[in-house]
C-alpha positions as CSV (number, residue, x, y, z in Angstrom):
1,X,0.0,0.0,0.0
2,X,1.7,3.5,-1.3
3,X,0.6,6.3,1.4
4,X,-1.9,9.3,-0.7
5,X,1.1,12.2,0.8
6,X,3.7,10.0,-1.3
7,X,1.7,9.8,-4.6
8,X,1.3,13.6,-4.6
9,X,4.9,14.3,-4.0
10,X,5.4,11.7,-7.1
11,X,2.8,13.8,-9.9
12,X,4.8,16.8,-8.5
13,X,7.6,15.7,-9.2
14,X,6.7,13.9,-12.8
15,X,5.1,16.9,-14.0
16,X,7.8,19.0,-12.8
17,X,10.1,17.7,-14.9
18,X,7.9,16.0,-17.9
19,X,9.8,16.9,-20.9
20,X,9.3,16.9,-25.1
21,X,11.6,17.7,-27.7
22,X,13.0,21.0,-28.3
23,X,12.4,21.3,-32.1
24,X,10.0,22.3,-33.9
25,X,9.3,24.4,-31.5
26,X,5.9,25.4,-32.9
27,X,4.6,22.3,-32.5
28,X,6.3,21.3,-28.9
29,X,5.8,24.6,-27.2
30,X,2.0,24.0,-27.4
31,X,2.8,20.9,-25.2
32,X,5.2,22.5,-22.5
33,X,2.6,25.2,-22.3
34,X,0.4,22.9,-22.2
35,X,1.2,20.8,-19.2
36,X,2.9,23.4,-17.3
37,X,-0.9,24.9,-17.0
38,X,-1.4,22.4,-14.9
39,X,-4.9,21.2,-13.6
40,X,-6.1,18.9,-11.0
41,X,-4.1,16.0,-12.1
42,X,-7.2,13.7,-11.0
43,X,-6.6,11.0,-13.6
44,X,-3.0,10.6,-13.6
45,X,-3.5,10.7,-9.5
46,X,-6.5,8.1,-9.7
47,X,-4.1,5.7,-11.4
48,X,-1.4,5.8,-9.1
49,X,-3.8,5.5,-6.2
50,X,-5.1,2.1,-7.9
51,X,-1.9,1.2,-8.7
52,X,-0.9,1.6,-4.5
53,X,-3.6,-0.6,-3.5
54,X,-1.1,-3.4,-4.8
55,X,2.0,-2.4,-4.5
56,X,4.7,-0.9,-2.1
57,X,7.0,1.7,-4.1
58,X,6.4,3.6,-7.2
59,X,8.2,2.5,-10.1
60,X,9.7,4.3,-13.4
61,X,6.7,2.1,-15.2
62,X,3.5,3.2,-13.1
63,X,5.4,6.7,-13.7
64,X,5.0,6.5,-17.6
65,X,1.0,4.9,-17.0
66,X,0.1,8.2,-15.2
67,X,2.0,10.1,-18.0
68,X,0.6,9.0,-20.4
69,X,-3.1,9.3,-19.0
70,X,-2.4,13.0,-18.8
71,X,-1.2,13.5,-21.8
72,X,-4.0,11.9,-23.6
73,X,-6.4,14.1,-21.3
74,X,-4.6,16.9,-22.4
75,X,-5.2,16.1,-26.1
76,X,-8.7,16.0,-25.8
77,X,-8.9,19.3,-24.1
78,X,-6.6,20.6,-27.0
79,X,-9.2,19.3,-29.6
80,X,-12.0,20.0,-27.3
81,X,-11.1,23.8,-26.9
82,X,-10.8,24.7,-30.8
83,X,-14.3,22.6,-31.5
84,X,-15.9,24.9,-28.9
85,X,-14.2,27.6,-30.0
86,X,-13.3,28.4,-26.1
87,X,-10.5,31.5,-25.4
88,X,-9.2,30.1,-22.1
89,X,-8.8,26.8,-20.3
90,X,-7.6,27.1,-16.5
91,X,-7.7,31.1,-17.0
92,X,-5.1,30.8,-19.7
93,X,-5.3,31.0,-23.3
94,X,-6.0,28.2,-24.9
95,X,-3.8,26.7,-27.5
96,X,-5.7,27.6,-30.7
97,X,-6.5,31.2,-29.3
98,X,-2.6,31.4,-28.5
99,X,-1.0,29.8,-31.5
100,X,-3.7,29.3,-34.1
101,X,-5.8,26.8,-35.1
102,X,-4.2,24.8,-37.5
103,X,-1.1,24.9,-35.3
104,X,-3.4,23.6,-32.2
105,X,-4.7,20.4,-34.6
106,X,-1.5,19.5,-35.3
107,X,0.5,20.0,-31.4
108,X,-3.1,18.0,-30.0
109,X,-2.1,15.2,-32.8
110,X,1.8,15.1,-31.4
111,X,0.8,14.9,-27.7
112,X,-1.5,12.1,-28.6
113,X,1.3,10.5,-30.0
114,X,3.1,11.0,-27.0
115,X,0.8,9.4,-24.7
116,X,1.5,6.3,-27.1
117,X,4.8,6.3,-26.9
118,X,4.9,6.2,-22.9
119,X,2.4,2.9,-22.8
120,X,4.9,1.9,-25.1
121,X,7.3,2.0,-22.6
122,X,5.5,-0.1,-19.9
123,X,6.6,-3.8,-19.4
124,X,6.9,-6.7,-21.5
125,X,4.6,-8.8,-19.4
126,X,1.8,-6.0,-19.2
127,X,1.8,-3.9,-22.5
128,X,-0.2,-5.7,-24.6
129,X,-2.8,-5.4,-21.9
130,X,-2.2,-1.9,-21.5
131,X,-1.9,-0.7,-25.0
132,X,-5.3,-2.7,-26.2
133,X,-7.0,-1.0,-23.0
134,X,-5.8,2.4,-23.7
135,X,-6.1,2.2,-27.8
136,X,-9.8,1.6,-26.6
137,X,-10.7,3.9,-24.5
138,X,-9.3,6.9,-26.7
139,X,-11.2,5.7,-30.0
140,X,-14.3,5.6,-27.0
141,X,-13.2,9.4,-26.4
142,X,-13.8,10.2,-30.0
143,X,-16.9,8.7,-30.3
144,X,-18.3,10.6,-27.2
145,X,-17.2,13.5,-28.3
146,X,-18.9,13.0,-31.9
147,X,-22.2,12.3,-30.0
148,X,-21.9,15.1,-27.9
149,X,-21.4,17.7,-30.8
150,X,-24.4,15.5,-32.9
151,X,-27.3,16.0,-29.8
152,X,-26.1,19.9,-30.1
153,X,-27.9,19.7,-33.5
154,X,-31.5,17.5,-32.1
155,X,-34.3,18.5,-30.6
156,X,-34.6,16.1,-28.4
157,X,-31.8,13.7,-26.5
158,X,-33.1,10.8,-24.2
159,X,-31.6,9.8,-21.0
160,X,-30.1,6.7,-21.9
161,X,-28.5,8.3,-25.2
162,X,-27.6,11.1,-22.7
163,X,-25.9,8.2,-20.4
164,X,-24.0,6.6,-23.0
165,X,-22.7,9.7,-24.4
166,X,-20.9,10.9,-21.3
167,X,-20.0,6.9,-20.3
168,X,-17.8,7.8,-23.8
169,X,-16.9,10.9,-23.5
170,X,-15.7,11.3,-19.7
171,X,-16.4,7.7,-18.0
172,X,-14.1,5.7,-20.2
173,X,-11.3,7.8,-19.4
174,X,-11.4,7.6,-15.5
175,X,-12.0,3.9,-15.6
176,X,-8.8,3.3,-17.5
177,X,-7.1,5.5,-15.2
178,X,-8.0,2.9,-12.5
179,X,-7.5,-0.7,-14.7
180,X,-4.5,0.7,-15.6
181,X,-3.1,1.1,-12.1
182,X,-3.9,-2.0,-11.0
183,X,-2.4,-3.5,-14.5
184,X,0.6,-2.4,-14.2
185,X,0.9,-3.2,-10.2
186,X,0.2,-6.7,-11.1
187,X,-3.6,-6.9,-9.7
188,X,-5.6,-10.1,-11.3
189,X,-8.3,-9.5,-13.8
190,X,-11.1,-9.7,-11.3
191,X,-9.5,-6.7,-9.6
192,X,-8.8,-4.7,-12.6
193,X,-12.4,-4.9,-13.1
194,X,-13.7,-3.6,-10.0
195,X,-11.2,-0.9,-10.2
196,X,-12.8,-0.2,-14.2
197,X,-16.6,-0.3,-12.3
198,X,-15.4,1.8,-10.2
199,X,-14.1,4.6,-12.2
200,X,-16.8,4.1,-15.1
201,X,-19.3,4.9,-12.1
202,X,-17.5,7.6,-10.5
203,X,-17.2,9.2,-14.3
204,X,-20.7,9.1,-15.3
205,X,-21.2,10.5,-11.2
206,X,-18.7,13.0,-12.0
207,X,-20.1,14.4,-15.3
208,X,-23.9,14.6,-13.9
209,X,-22.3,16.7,-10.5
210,X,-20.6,18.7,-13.3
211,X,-23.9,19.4,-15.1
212,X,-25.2,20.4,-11.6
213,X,-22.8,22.6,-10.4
214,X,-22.9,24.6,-13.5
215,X,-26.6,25.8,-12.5
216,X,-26.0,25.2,-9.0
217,X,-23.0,25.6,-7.7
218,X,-20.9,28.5,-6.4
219,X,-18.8,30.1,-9.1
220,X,-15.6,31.0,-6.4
221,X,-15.8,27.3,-6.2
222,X,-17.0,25.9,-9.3
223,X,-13.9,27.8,-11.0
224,X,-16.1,29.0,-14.0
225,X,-18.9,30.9,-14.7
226,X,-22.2,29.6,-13.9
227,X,-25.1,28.9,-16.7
228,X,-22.4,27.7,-19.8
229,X,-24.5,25.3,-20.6
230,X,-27.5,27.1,-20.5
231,X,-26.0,30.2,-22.7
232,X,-24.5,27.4,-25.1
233,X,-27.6,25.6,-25.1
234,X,-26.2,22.6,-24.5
235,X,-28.8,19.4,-23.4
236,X,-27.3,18.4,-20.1
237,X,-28.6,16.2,-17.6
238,X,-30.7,18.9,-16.1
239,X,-32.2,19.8,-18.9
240,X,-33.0,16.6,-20.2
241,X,-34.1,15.0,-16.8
242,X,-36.3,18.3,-16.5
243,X,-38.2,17.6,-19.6
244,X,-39.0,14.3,-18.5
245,X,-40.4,15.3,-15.5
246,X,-42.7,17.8,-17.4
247,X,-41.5,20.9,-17.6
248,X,-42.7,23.1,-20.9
249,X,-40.7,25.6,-22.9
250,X,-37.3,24.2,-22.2
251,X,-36.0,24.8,-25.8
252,X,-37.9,27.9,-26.2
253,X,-35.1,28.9,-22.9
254,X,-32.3,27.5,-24.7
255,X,-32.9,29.2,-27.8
256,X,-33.2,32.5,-26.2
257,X,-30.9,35.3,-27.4
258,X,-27.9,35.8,-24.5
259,X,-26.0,38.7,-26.4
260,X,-25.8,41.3,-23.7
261,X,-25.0,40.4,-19.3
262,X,-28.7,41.6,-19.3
263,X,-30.2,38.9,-21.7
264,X,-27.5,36.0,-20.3
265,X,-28.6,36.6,-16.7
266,X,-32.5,36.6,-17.5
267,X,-31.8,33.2,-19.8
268,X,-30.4,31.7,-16.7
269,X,-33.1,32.7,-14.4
270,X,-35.3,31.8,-16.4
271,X,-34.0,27.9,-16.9
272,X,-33.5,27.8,-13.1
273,X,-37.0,28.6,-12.1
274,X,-37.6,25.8,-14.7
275,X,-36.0,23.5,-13.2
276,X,-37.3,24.4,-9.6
277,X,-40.5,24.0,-11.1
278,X,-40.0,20.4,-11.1
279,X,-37.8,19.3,-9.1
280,X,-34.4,18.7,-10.8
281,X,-31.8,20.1,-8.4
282,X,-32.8,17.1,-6.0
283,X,-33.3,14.4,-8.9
284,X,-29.7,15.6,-9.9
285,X,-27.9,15.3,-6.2
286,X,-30.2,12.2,-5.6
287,X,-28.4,10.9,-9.3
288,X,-25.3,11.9,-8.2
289,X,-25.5,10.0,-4.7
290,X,-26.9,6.9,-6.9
291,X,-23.8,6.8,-9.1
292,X,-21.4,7.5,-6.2
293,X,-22.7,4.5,-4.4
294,X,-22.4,2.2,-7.4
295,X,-18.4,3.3,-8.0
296,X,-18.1,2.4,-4.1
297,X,-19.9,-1.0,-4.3
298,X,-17.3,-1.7,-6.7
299,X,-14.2,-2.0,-4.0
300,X,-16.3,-3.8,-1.4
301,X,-13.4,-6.9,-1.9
302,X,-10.6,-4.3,-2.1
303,X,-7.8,-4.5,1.1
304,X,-9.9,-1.7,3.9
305,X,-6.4,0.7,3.3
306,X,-6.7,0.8,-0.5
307,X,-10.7,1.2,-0.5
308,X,-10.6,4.4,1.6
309,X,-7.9,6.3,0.1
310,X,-10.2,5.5,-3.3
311,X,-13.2,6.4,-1.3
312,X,-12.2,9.9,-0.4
313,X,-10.7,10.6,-3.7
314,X,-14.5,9.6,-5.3
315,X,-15.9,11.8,-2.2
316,X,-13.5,14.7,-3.1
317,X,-14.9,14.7,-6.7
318,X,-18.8,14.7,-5.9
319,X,-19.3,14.5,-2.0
320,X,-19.9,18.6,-2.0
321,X,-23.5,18.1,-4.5
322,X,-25.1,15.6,-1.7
């Protein structure tokens, strides 16, 4: 069992001194600027956290795993940004904004590559393990992506379809984080499933708190402006949970003009009192509780050390919307 105070000296550390080639520097620059933005570090962390529930030390190998993990998450917030055409990510400037477009596509494509060539790095015994389950879950990434951009063009989205799209597009991610963990610490294949439930769960838990917060929550703590999704009129889990509990003239609110701070805060309000109307602040926390539970059941069998550590981690992510 690694101690939590150890693994968070070790991402320190790693992405302290994470390096790429100098040259071209156009298209590596993006990537040091990238990385040295930081973030929250949750998925390299949640592997290294599965990966401590079987072993003792930290090796050069679970090193390269959370890497890599990064640097793929990194890539799909590249991508993501110029798609959504957003100016800054973690009050910077985001890479299209700051170098261009075409210069964004292309540094997004190299630090894909690079979170390749770490796996490739990993072990004999567990790379083709690894590289199957990480080939996998980025092709899932895409497709969740695709769907998310395709419902921004229906009228209507269904829960399930909603459910499915986020198990893709965020879930996927978080649950390879933890297999991969345990893969390269040498867990069995039983465990390295229950560590997959249990991030799959705590993703789709994760996304749905996100959807929340974003009416909801407190923007000093939230870390971004509350109502995106409304002003982008984007069908989250709110809105879509809100329409099956009855509520009228949800895409009438959504399509609502939000040019000036006058129009954006009435569009808000207006969607808020909406979803008051019926409920949906409670369906969402009762949702969120739901799917928390069901990435917990997951490590009943896990050693009692290695499940709480896990625990608070999931209860740092969503324990403040229930």
């Amino acid at each position: 069992m690694i101690q939590e105070n150890t693994i968070d000296k070790a991402l320190k550390d790693l992405f302290g001194q994470i390096e790429f080639q100098a040259e071209p520097a156009g298209l590596y620059d993006p990537l040091r600027y990238m990385i040295a933005i930081g973030g929250k570090r949750l998925r390299p962390k949640l592997c290294l956290l599965a990966y401590g529930v079987f072993a003792e030390t930290i090796t050069p190998a679970a090193l390269e795993a959370a890497a890599a993990l990064e640097i793929l998450h990194s890539f799909t917030l590249i991508h993501d940004d110029i798609m959504d055409r957003s100016p800054l990510r973690r009050g910077h400037e985001t890479i299209w904004k700051k170098w261009g477009g075409d210069a964004a596509i292309l540094s997004g494509d190299a630090m894909c590559i690079e979170a390749f060539k770490r796996i490739a790095k990993l072990p004999g015994q567990v790379l083709p393990e690894a590289l199957a389950l990480f080939s996998r879950t980025s092709a899932e990434v895409c497709d969740g992506q695709q769907l998310d951009m395709e419902f921004e063009h229906r009228s209507r989205v269904e829960m399930p379809e909603y459910m499915r799209m986020i198990g893709l597009k965020t879930s996927v991610l978080l649950a390879c984080c933890a297999q991969m963990g345990a893969l390269v610490a040498g867990a069995d294949g039983a465990a390295q499933q229950k560590l997959y439930d249990f991030g799959y769960n705590l993703g789709l838990a994760f996304q749905v708190a996100d959807d929340y917060l974003d009416a909801y929550g407190d923007e000093r703590v939230f870390g971004k402006p509350i109502g995106g999704d409304i002003l982008n009129a984007k069908k989250s889990w709110l809105t879509i949970r809100a329409e099956e509990l009855g509520a009228k003239g949800i895409a009438e609110v959504l399509n609502a003009p939000a040019l000036t701070q006058e129009e954006k805060t009435a569009k808000i309000a207006r969607m808020k009192a909406l979803y008051d109307s019926v409920g949906v602040a409670d369906a969402a926390r009762q949702e969120i509780k739901r799917l928390n539970n069901c990435a917990t059941d997951a490590l009943a069998s896990l050693p009692e050390d290695g499940k709480q550590v896990l625990l608070r981690f999931a209860n740092a992510l969503t324990g403040r919307t229930f």
